[in-house]
C-alpha positions in Angstrom: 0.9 0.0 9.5 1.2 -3.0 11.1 4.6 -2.9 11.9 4.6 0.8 12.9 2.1 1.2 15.5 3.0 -1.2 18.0 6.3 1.1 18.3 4.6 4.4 17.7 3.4 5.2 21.3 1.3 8.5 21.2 2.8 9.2 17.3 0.0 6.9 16.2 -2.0 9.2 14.2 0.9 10.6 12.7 2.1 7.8 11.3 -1.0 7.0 10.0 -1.4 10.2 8.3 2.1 10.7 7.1 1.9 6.7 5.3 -1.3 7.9 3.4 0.1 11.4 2.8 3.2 9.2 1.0 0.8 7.0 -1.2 -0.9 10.0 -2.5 2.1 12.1 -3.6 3.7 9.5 -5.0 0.7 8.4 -6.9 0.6 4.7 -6.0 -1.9 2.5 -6.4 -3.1 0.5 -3.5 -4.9 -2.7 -4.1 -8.0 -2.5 -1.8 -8.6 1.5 -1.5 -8.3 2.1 -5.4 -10.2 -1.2 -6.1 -13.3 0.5 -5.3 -13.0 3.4 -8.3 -11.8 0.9 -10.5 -14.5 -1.4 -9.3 -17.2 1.5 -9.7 -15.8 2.4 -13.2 -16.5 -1.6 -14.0 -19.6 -1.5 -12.7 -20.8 1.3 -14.8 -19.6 -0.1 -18.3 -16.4 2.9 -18.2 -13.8 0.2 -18.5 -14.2 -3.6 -19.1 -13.7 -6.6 -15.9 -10.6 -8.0 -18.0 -9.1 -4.6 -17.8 -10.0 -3.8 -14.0 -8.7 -7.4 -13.2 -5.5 -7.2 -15.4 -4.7 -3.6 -15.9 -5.3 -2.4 -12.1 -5.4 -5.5 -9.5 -2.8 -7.6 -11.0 -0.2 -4.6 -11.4 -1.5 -3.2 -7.5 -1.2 -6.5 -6.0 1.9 -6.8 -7.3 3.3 -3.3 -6.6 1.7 -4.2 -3.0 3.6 -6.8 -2.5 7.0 -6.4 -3.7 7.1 -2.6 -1.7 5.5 -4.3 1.5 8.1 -6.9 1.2 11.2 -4.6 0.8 10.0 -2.6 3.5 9.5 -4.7 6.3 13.0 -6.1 5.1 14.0 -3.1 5.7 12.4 -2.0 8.6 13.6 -5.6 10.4 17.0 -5.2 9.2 17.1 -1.6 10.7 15.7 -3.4 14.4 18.9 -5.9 14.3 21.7 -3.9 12.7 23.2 -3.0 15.9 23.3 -6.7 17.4 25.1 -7.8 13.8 
């Protein structure tokens, strides 16, 4: 998001919505907006802390940052392609 508003002008809610829209139908976890059912399900004795830490942040975080990596790789390359 924080690569794609600056350059979305009036297109900013669009982007915003289209991003989330993504996540969903692909069924990705995100790290801090999914923490909270995880969180809740810890909370409430449904699933352990080890599994909450291990089996959802550690995989999220991860996911997070490997895809936030490649695309702002992406996204960068596609700004200077024309000047290489």
């Amino acid at each position: 998001m924080v690569w794609l508003l600056p350059a979305a002008g009036s297109a900013k809610f669009l982007v915003i919505v289209t991003l989330a829209y993504l996540i969903a139908v692909a069924d990705l976890a995100h790290v801090i907006a999914g923490s909270t059912e995880v969180a809740y399900s810890a909370n409430v004795g449904a699933v352990g802390w080890s599994e909450y830490a291990i089996g959802f942040i550690l995989p999220a975080l991860m996911g997070n940052i490997i895809g936030g990596v490649v695309f702002v790789a992406i996204l960068n390359h596609a700004q200077v392609q024309q000047e290489l």
